[in-house]
DSSP file (Angstrom, degrees, kcal/mol; ACC not computed):
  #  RESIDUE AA STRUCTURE BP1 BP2  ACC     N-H-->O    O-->H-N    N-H-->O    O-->H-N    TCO  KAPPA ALPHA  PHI   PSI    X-CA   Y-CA   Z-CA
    1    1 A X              0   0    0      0, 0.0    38,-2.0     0, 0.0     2,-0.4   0.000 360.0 360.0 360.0 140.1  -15.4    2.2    5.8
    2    2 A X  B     -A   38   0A   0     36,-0.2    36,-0.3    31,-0.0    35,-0.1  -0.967 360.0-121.5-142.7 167.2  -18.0    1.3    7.8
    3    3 A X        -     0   0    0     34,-3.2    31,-0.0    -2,-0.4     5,-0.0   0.002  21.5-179.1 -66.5 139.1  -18.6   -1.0   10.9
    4    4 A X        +     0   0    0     31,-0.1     2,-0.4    32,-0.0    -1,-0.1   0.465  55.6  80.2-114.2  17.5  -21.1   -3.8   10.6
    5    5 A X  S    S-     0   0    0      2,-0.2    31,-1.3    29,-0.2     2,-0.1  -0.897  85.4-111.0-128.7 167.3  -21.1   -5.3   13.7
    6    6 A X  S    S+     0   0    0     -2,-0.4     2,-0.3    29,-0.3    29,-0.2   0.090  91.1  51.5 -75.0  -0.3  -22.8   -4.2   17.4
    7    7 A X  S    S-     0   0    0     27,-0.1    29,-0.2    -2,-0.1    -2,-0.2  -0.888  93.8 -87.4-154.1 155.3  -19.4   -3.2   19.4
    8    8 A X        -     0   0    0     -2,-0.3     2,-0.4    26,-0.2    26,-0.3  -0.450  50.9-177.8 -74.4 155.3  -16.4   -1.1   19.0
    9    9 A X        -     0   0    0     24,-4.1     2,-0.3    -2,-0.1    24,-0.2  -0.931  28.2-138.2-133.2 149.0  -13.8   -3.0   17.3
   10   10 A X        +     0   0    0     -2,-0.4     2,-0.3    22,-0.3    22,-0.2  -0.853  34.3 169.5 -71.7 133.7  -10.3   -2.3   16.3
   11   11 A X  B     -B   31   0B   0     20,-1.4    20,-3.7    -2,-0.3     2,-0.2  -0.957  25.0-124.2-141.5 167.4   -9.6   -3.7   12.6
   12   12 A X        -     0   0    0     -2,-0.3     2,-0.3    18,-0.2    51,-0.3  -0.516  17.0-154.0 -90.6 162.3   -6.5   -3.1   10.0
   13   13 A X        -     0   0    0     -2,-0.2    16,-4.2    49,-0.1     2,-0.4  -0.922   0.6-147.0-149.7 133.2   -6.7   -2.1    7.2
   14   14 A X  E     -CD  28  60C   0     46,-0.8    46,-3.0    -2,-0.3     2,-0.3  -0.774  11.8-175.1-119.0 134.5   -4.6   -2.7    4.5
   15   15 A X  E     -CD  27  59C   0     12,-0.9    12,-2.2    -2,-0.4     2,-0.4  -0.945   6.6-161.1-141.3 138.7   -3.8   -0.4    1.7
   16   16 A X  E     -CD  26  58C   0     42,-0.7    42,-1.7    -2,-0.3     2,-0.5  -0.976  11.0-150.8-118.3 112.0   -1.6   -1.1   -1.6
   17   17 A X  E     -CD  25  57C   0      8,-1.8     7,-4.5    -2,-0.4     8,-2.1  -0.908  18.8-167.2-102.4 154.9   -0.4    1.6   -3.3
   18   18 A X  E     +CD  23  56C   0     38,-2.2    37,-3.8    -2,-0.5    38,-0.9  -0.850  14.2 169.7-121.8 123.3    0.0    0.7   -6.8
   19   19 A X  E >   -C   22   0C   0      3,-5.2     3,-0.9    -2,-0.4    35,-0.2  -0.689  55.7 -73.9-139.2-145.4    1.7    2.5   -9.7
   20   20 A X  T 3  S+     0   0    0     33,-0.5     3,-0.1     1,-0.3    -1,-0.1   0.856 131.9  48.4 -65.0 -31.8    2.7    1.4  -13.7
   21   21 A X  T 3  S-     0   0    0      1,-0.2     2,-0.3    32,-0.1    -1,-0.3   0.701 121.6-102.5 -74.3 -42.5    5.5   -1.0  -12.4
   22   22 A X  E <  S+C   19   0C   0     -3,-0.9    -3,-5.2     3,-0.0     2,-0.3  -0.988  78.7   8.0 125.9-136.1    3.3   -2.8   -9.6
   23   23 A X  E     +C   18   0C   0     -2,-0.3    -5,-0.3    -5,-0.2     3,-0.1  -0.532  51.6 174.9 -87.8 138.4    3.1   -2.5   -6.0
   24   24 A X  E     -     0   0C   0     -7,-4.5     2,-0.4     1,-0.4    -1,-0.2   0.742  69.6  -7.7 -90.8 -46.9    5.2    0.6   -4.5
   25   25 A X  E     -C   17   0C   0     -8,-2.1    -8,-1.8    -3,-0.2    -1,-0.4  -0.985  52.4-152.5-130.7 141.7    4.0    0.1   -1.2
   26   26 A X  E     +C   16   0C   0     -2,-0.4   -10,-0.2   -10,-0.2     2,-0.1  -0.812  19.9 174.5-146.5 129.8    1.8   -1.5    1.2
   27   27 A X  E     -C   15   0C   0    -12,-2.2   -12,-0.9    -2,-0.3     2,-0.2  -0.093  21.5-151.1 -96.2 171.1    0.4   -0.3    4.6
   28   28 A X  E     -C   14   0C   0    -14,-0.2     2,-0.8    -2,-0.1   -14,-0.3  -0.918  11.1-167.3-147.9 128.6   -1.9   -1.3    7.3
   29   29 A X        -     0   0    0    -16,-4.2     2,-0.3    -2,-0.2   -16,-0.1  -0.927  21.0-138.3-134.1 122.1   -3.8    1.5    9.5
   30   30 A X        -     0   0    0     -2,-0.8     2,-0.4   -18,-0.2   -18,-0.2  -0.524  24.4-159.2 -79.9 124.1   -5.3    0.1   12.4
   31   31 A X  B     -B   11   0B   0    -20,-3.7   -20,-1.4    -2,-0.3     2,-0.7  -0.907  12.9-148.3 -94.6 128.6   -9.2    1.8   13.0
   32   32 A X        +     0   0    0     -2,-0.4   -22,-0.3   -22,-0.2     2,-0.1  -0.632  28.0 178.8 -82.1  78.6  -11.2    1.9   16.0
   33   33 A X        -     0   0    0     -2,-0.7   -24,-4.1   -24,-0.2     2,-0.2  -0.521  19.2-133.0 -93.3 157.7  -14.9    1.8   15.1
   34   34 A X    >   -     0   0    0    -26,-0.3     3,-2.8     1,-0.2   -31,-0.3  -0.434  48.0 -66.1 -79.6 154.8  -17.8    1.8   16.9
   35   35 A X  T 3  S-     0   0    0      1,-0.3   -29,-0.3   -29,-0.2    -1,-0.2  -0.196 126.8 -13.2 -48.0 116.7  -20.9   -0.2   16.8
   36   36 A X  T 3  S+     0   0    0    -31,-1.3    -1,-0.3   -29,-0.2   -30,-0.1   0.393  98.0 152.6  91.5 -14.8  -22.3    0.9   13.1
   37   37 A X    <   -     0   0    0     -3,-2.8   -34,-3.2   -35,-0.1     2,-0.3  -0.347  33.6-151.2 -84.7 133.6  -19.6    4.2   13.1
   38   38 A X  B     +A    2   0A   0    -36,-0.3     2,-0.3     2,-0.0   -36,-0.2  -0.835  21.2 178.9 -99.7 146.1  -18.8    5.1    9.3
   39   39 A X        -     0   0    0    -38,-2.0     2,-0.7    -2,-0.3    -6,-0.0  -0.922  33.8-138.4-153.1 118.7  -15.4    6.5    8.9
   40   40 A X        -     0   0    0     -2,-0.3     2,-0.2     2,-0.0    -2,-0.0  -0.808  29.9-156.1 -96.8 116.8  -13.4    7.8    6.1
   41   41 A X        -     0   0    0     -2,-0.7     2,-0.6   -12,-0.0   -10,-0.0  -0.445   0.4-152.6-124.1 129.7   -9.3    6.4    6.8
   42   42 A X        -     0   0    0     -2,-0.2     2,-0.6     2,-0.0    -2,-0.0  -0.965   9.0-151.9-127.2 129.2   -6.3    8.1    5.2
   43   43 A X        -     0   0    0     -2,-0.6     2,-0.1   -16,-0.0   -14,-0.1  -0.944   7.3-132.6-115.4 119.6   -3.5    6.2    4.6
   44   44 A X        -     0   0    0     -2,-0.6     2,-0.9     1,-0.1   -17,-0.1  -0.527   6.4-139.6 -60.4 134.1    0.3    7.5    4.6
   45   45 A X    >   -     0   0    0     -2,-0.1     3,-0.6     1,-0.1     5,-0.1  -0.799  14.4-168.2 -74.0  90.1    3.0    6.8    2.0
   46   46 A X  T 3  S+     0   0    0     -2,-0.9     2,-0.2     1,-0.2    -1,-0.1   0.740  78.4  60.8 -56.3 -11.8    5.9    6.3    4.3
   47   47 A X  T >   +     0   0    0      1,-0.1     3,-1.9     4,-0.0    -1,-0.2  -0.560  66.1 180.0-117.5  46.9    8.6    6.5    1.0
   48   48 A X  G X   +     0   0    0     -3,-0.6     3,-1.2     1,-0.2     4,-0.3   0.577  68.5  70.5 -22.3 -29.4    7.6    9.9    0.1
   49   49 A X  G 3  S+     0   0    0      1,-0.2    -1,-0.2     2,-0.2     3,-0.1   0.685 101.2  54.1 -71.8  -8.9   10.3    9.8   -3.1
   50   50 A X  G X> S+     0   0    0     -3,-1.9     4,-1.0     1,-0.2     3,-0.8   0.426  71.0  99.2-106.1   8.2    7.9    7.5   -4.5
   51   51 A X  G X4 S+     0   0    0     -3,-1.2     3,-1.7     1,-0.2    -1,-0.2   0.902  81.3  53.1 -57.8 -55.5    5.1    9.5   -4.2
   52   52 A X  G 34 S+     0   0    0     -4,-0.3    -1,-0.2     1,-0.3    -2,-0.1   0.628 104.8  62.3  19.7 -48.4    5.4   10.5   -8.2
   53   53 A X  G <4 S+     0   0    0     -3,-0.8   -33,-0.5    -4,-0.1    -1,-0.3   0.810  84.5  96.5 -75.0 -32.9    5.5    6.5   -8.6
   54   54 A X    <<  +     0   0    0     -3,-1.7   -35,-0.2    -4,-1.0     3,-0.1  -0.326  29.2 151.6 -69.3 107.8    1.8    6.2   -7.0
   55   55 A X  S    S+     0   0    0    -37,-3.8     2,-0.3     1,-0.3   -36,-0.2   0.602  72.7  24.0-123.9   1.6   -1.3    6.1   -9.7
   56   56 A X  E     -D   18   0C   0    -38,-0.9   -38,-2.2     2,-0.0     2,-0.3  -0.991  50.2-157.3-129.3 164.1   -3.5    4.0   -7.1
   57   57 A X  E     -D   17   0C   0     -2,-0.3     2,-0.3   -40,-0.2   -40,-0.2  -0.996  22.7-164.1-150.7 140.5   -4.1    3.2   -4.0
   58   58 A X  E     -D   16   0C   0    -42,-1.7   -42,-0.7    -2,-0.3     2,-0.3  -0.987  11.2-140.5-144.7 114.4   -6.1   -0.2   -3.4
   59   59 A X  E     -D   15   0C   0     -2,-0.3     2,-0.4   -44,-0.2   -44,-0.2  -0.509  22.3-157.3 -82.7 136.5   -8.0   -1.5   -0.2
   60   60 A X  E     -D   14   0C   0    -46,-3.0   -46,-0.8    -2,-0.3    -2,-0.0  -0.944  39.9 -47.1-133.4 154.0   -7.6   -5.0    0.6
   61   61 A X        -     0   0    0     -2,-0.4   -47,-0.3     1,-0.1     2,-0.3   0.467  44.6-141.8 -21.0 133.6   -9.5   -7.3    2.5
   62   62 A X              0   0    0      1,-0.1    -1,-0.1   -49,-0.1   -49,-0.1  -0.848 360.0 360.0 -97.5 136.1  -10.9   -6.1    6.3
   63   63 A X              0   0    0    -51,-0.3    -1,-0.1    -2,-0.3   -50,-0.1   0.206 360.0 360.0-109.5 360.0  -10.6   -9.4    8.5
């Protein structure tokens, strides 16, 4: 991801993981960027038994 605006920011980011069934899970991992800062964001599966279940993982709107 990266920031488009002139100041550091905190934003969420909200992450679906997705598998044949529908949704398994869905997360939010708050970022702190910096004015312009590109940033690559790793998102946890907190329900690890379902990891198996997982065939995507889906980014959803940054407010």
């Amino acid at each position: 991801m990266t920031s488009d605006v002139d100041t550091t920011r905190l934003v969420n980011v909200p992450v679906v993981f997705q598998g044949a069934t529908g949704v398994v899970e869905r997360t939010t991992v708050p970022v702190s960027l910096k004015a312009h800062e590109t940033r690559t964001v790793t998102a946890a599966l907190t329900q690890k038994d379902k990891a198996a279940d997982v065939g995507t993982c889906v980014v959803g709107t940054i407010n």
